[in-house]
PDB file of N, CA, C and O in Angstrom:
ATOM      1  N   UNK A   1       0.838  -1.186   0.000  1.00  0.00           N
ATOM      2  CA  UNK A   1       0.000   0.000   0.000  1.00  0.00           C
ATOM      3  C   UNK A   1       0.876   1.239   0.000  1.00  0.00           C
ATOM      4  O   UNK A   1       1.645   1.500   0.926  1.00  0.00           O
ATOM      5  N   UNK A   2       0.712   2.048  -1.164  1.00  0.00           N
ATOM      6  CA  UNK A   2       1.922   3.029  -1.171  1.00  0.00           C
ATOM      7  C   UNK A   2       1.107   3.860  -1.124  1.00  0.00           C
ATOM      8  O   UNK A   2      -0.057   3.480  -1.250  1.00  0.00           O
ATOM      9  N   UNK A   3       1.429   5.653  -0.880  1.00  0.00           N
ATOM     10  CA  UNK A   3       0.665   6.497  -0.466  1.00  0.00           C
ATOM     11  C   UNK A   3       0.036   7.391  -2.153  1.00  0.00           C
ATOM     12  O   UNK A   3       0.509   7.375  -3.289  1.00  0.00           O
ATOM     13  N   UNK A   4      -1.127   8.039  -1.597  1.00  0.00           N
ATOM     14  CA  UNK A   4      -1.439   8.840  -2.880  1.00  0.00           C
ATOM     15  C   UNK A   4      -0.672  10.022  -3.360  1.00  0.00           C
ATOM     16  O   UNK A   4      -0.436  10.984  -2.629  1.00  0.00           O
ATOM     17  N   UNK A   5      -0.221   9.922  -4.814  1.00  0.00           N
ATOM     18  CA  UNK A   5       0.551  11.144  -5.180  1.00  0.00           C
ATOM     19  C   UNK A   5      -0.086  12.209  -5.857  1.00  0.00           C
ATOM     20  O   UNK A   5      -0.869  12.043  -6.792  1.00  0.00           O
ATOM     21  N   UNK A   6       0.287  13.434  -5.330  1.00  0.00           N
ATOM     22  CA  UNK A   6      -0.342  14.642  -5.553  1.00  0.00           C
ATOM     23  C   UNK A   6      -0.853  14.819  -7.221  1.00  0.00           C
ATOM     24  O   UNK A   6       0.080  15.208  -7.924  1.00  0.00           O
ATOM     25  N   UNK A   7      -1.913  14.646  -7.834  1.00  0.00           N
ATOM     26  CA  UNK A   7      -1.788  14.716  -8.848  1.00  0.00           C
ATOM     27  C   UNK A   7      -2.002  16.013  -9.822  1.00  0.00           C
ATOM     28  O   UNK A   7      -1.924  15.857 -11.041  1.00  0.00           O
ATOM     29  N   UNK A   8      -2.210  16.993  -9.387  1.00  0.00           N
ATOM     30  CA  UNK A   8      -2.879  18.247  -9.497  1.00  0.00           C
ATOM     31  C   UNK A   8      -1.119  19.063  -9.540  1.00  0.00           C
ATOM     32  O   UNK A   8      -0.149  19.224  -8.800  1.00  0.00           O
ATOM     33  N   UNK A   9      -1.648  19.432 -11.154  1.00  0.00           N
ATOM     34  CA  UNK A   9      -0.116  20.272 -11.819  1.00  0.00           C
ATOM     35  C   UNK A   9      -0.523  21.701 -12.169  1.00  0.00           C
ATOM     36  O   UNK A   9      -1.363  22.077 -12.986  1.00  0.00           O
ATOM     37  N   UNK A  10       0.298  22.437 -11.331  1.00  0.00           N
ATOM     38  CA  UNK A  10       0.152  24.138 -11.932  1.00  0.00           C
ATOM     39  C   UNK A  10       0.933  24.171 -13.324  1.00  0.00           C
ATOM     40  O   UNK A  10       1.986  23.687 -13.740  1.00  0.00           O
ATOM     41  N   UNK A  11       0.094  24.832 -13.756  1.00  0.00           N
ATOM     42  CA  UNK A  11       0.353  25.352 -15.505  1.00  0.00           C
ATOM     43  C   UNK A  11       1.541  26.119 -15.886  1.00  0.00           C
ATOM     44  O   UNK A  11       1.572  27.305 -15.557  1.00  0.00           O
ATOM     45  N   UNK A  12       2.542  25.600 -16.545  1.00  0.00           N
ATOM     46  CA  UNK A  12       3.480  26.542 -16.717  1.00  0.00           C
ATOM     47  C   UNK A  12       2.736  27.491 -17.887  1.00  0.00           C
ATOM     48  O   UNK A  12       1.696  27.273 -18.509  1.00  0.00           O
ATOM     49  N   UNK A  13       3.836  28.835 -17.960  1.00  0.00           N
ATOM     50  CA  UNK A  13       3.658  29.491 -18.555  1.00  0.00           C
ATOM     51  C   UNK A  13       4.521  29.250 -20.429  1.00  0.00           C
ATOM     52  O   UNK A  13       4.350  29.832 -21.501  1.00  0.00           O
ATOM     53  N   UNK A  14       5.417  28.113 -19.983  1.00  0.00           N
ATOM     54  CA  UNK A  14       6.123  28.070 -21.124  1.00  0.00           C
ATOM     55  C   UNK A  14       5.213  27.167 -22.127  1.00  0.00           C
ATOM     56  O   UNK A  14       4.935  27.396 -23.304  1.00  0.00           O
ATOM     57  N   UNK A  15       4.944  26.388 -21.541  1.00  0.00           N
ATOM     58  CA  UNK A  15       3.682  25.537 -22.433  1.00  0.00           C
ATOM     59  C   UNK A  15       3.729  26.091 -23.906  1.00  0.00           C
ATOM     60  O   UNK A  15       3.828  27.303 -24.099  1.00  0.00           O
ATOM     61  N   UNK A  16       3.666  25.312 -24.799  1.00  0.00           N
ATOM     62  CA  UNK A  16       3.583  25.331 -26.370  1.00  0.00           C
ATOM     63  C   UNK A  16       1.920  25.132 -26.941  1.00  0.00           C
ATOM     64  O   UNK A  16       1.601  25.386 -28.103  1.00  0.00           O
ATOM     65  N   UNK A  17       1.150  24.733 -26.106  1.00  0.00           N
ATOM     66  CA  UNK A  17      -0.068  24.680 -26.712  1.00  0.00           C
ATOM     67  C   UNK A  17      -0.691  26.127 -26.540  1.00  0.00           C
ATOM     68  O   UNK A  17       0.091  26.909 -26.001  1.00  0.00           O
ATOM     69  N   UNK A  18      -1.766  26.589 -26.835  1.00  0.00           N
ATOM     70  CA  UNK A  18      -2.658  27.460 -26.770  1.00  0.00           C
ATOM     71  C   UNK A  18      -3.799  27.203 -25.982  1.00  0.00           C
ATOM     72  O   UNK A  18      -4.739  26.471 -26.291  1.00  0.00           O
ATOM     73  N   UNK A  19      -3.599  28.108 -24.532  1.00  0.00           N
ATOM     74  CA  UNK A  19      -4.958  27.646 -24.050  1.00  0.00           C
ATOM     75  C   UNK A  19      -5.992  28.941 -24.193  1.00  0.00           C
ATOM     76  O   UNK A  19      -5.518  30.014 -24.568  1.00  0.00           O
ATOM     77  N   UNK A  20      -6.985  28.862 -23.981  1.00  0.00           N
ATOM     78  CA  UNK A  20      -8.108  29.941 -23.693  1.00  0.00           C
ATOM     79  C   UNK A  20      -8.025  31.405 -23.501  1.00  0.00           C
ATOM     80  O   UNK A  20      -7.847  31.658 -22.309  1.00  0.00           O
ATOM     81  N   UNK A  21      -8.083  32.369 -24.182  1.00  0.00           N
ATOM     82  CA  UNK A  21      -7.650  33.471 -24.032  1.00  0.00           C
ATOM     83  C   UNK A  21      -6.070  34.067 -23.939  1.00  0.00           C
ATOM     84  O   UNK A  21      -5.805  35.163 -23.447  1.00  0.00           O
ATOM     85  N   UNK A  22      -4.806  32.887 -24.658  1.00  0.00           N
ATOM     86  CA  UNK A  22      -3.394  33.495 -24.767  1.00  0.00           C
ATOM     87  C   UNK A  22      -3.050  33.161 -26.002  1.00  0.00           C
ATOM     88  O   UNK A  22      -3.658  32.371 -26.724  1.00  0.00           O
ATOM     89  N   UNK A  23      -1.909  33.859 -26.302  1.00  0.00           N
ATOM     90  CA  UNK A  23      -1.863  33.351 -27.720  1.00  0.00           C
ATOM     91  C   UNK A  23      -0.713  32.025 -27.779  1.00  0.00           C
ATOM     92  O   UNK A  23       0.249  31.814 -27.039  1.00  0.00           O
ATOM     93  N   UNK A  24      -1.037  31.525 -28.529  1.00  0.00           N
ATOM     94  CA  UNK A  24      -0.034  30.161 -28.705  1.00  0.00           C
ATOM     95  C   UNK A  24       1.223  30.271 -28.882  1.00  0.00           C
ATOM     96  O   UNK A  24       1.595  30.635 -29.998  1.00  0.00           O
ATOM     97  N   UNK A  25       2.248  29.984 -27.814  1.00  0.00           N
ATOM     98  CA  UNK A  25       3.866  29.829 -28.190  1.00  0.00           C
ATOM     99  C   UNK A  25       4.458  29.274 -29.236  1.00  0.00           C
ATOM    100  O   UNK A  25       3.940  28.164 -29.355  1.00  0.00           O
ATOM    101  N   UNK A  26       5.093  29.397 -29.891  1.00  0.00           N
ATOM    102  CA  UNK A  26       5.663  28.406 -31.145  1.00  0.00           C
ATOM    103  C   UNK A  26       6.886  29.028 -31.082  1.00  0.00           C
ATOM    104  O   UNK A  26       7.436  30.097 -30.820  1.00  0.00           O
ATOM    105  N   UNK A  27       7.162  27.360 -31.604  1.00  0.00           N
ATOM    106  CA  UNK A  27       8.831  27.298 -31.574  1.00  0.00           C
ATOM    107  C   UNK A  27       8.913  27.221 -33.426  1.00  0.00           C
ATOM    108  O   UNK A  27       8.231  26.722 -34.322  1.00  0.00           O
ATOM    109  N   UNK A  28      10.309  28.123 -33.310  1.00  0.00           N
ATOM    110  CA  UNK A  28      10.392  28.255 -34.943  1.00  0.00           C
ATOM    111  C   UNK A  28      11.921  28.247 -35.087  1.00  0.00           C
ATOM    112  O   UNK A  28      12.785  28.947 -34.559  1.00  0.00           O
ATOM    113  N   UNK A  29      11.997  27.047 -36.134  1.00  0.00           N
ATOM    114  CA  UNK A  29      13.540  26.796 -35.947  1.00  0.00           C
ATOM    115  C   UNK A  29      13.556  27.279 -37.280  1.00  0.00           C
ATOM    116  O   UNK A  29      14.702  27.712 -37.397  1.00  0.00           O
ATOM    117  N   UNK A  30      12.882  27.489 -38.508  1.00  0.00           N
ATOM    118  CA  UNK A  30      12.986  27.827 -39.997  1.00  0.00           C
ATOM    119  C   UNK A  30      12.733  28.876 -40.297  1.00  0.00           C
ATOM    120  O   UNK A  30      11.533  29.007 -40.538  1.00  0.00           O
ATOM    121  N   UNK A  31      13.439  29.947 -40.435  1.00  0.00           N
ATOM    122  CA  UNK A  31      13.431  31.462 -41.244  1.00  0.00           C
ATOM    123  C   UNK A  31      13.224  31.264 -42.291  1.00  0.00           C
ATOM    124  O   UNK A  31      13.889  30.254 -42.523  1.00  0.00           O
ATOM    125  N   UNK A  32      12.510  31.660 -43.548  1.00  0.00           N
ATOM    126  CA  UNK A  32      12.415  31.880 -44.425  1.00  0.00           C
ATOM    127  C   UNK A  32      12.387  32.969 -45.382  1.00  0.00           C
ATOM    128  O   UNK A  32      12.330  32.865 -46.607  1.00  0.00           O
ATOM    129  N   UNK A  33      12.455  34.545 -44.339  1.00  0.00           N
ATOM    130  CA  UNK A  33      13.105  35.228 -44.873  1.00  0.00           C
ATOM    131  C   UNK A  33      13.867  35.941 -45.625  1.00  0.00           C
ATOM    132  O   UNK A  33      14.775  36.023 -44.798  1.00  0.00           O
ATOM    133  N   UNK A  34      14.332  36.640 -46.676  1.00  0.00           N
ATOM    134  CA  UNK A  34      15.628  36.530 -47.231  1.00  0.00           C
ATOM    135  C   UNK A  34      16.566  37.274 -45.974  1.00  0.00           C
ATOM    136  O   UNK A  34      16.199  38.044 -45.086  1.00  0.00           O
ATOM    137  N   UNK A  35      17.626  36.835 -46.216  1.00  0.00           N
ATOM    138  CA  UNK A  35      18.455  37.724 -45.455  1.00  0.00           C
ATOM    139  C   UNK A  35      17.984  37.198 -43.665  1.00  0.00           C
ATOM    140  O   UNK A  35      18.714  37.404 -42.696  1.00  0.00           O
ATOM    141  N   UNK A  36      16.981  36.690 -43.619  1.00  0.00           N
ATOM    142  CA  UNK A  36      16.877  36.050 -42.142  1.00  0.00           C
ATOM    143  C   UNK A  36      17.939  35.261 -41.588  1.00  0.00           C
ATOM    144  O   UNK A  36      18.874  35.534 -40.835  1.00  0.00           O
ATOM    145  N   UNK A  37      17.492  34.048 -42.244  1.00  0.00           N
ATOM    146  CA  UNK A  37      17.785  32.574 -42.596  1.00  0.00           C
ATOM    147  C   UNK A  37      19.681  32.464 -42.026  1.00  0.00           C
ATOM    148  O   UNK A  37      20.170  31.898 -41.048  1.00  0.00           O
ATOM    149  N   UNK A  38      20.441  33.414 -43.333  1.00  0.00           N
ATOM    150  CA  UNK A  38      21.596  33.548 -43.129  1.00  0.00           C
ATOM    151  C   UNK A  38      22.191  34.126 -41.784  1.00  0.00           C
ATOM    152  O   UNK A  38      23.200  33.721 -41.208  1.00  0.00           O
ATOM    153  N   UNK A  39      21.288  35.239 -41.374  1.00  0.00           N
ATOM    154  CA  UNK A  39      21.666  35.711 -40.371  1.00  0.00           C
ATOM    155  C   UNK A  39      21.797  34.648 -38.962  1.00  0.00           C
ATOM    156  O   UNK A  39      22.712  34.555 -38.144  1.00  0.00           O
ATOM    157  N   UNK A  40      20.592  33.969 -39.053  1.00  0.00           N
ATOM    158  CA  UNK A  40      20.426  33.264 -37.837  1.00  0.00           C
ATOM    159  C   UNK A  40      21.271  32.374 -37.865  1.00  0.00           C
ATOM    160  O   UNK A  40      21.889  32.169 -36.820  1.00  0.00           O
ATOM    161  N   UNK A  41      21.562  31.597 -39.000  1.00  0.00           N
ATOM    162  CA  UNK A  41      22.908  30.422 -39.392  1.00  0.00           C
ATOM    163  C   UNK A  41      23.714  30.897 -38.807  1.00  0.00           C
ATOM    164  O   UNK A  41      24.212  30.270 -37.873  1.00  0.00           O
ATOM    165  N   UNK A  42      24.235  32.426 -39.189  1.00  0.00           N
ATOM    166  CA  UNK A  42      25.757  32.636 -38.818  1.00  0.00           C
ATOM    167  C   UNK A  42      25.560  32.721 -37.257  1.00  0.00           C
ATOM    168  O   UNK A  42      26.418  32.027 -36.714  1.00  0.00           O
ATOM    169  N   UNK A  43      24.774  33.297 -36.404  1.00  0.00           N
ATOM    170  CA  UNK A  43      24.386  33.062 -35.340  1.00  0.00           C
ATOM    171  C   UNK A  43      24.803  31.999 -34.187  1.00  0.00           C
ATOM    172  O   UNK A  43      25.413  31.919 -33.120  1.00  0.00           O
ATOM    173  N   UNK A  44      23.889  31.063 -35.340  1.00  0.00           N
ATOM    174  CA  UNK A  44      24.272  29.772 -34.391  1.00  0.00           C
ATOM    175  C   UNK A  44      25.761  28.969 -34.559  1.00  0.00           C
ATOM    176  O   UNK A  44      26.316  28.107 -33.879  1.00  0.00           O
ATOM    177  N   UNK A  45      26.142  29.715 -35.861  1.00  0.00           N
ATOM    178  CA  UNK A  45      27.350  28.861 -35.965  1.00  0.00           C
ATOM    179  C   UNK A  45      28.558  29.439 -34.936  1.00  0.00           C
ATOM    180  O   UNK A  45      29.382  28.682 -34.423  1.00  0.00           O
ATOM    181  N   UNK A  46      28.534  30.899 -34.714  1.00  0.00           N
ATOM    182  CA  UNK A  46      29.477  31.190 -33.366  1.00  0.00           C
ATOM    183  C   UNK A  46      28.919  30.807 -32.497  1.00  0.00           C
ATOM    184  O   UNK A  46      29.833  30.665 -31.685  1.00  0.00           O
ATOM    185  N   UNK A  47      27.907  30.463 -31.941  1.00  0.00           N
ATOM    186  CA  UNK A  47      27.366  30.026 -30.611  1.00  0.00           C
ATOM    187  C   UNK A  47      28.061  28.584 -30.299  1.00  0.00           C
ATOM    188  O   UNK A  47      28.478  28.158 -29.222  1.00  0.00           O
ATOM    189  N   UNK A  48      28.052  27.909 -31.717  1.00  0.00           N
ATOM    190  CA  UNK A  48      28.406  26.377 -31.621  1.00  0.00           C
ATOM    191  C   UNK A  48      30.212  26.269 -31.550  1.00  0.00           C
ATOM    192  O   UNK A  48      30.823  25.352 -31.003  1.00  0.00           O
ATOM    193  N   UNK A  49      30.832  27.453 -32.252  1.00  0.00           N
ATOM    194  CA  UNK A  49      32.005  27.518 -31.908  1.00  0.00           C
ATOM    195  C   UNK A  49      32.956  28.123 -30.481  1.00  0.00           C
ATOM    196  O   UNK A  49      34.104  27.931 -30.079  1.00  0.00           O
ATOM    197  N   UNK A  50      31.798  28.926 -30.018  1.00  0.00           N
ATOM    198  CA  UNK A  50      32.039  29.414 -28.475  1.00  0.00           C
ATOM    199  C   UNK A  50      31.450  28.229 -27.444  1.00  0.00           C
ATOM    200  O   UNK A  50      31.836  28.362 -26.283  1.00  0.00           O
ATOM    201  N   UNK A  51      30.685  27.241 -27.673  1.00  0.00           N
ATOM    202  CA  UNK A  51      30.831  25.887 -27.150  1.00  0.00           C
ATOM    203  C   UNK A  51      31.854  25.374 -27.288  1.00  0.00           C
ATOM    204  O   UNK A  51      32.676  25.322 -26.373  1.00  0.00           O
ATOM    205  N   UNK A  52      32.034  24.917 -28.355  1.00  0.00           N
ATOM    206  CA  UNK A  52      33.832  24.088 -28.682  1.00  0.00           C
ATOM    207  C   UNK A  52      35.073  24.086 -27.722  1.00  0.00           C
ATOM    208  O   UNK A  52      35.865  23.284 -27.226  1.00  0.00           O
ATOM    209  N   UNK A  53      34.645  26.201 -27.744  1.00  0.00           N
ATOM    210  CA  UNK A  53      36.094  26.211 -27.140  1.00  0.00           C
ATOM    211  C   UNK A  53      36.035  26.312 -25.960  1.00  0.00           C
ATOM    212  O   UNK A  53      37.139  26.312 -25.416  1.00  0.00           O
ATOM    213  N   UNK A  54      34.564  26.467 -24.842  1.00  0.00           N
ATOM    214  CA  UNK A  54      34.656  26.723 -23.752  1.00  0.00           C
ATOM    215  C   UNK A  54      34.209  25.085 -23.256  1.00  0.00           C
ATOM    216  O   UNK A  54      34.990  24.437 -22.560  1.00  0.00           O
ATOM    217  N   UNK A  55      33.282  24.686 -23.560  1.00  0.00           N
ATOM    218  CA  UNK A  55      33.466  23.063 -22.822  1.00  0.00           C
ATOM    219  C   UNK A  55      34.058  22.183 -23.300  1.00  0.00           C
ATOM    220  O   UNK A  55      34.163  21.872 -24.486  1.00  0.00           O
ATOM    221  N   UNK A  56      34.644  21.556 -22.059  1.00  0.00           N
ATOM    222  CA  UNK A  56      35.833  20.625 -22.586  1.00  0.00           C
ATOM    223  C   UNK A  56      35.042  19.365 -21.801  1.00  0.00           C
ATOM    224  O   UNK A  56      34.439  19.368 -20.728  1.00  0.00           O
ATOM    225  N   UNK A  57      35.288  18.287 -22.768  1.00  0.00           N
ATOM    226  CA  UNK A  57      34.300  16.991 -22.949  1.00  0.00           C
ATOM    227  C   UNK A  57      35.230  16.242 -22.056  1.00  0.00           C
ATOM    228  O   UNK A  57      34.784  15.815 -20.990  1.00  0.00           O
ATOM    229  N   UNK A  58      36.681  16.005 -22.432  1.00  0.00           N
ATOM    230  CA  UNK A  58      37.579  15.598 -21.575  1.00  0.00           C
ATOM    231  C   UNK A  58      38.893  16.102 -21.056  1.00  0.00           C
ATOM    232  O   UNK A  58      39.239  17.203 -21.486  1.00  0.00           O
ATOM    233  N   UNK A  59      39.760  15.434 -20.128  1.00  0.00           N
ATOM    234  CA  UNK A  59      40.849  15.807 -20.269  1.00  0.00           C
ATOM    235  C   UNK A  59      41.901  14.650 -19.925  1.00  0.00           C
ATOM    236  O   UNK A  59      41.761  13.750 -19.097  1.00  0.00           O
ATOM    237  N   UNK A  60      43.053  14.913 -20.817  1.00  0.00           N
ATOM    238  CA  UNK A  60      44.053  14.371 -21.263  1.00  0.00           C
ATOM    239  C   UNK A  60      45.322  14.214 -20.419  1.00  0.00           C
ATOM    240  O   UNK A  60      46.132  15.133 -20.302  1.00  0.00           O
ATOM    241  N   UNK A  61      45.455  13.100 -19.874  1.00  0.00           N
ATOM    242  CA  UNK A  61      46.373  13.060 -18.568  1.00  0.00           C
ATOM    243  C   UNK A  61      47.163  11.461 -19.117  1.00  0.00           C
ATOM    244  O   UNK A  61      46.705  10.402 -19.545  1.00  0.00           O
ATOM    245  N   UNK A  62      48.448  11.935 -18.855  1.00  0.00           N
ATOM    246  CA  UNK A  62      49.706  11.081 -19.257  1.00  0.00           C
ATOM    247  C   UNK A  62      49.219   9.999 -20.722  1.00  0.00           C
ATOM    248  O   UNK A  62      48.860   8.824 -20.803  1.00  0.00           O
ATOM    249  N   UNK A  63      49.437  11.106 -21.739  1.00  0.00           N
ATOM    250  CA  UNK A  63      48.749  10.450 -22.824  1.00  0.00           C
ATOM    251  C   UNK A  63      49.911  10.676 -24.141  1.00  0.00           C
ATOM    252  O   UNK A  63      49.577  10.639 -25.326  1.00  0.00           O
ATOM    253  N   UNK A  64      51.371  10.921 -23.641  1.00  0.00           N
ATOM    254  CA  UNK A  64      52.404  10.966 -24.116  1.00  0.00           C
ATOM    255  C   UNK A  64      52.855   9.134 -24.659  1.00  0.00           C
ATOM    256  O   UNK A  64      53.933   8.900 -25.206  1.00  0.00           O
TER     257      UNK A  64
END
C-alpha cells in the first residue's frame, strides 16, 4: 500500500499549446526570410564555436 501522489499540476507558462484566451507559443527553428535565414545560421554557428572552445568533454592526462 503506497501512499497517494499529488496529482494536481500548476500550468506553466512556457507551455507550447494554446490555451483559452493566450496566444499560442511556437517554436520556430525555420526562417524563411531573405536575409533572415543567413543571419540566424551565422548566429548559431558562433554560438556552436564558443561551445567548442569553452566546454571541454575531456581531459588528457599522461597520454604521451
Amino acid at each position: 500500500e503506497g501512499k497517494e501522489e499529488n496529482k494536481e499540476v500548476k500550468k506553466k507558462d512556457w507551455i507550447i499549446g494554446g490555451d483559452k484566451g493566450r496566444k499560442p507559443n511556437i517554436i520556430r527553428s525555420l526562417f524563411l526570410e531573405e536575409g533572415v535565414l543567413e543571419e540566424h545560421n551565422k548566429k548559431l554557428q558562433e554560438k556552436y564555436a564558443r561551445i567548442r572552445r569553452l566546454e571541454v568533454k575531456y581531459e588528457s592526462i599522461q597520454t604521451d
